[in-house]
N, C-alpha and C positions, 0 to 999 in steps of 0.2 A: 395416478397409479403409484409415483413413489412419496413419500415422505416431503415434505418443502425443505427441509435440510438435505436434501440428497444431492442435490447441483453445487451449491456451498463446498460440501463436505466431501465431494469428491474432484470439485478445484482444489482444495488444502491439499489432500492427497499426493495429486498429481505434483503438486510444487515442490512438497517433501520429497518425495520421490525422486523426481527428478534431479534436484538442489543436492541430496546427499548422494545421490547417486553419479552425480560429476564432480562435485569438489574434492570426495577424496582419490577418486582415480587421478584426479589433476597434480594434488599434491603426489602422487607414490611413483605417478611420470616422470614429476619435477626431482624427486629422490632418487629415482633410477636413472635419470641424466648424470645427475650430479656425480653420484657415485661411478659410473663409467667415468665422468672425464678424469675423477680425480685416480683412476686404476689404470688410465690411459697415461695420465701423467708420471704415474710411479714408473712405471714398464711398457715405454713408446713399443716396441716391438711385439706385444703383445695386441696390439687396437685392433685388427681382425678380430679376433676370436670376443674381444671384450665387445665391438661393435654390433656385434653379430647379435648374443648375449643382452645386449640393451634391446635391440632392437624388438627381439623377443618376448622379453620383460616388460616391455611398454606395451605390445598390441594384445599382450591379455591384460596388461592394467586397463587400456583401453575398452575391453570387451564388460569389464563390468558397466561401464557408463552407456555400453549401448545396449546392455541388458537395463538397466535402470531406462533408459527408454521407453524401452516394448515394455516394462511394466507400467509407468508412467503415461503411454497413450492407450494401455488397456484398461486402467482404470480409470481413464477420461471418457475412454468413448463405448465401453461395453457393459450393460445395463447392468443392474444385480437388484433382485426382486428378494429384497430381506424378509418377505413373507414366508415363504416356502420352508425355509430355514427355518423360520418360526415356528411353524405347524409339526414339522418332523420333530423339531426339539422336544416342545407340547406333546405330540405324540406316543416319542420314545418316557415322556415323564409321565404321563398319565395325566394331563391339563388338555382339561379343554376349551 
């Protein structure tokens, strides 16, 4: 039904996907730690509001990696029939 490159090429997929989709949320975690402690250090009095503010800042950094996820096991495990696609294209072009 698909193509013999289809399982190949939608393992590669999933690895890119996934792979960039957690390294850089990891480093911008690792940025945003950083950068609190070093504002916590300027101005101790202020590490509420700074803490808060990280805390923040990290679980939407996080939210991209677990959006790279769900795309990452959607394009693992939900078919895509590059035919159809085909035929509308043909279609709309006037190939038959």
């Amino acid at each position: 039904m698909f193509p013999e490159a289809y399982g190949p090429a939608t393992q590669a997929a999933t690895a890119i996907a996934i792979g960039l989709g957690t390294i850089f949320p990891a480093f911008a975690i690792g940025w945003i730690g950083s950068k609190a402690m070093e504002a916590i250090g300027r101005n101790p009095e202020a590490s509420g509001g700074i803490l808060t503010s990280m805390i923040l800042a990290a679980a939407l950094a996080e939210a991209v990696a677990i959006y790279a996820l769900v795309v990452a096991l959607a394009i693992k495990f939900v078919p895509v029939n590059p035919m159809p696609a085909a035929s509308l294209i043909g279609s709309v072009l006037g190939i038959s």
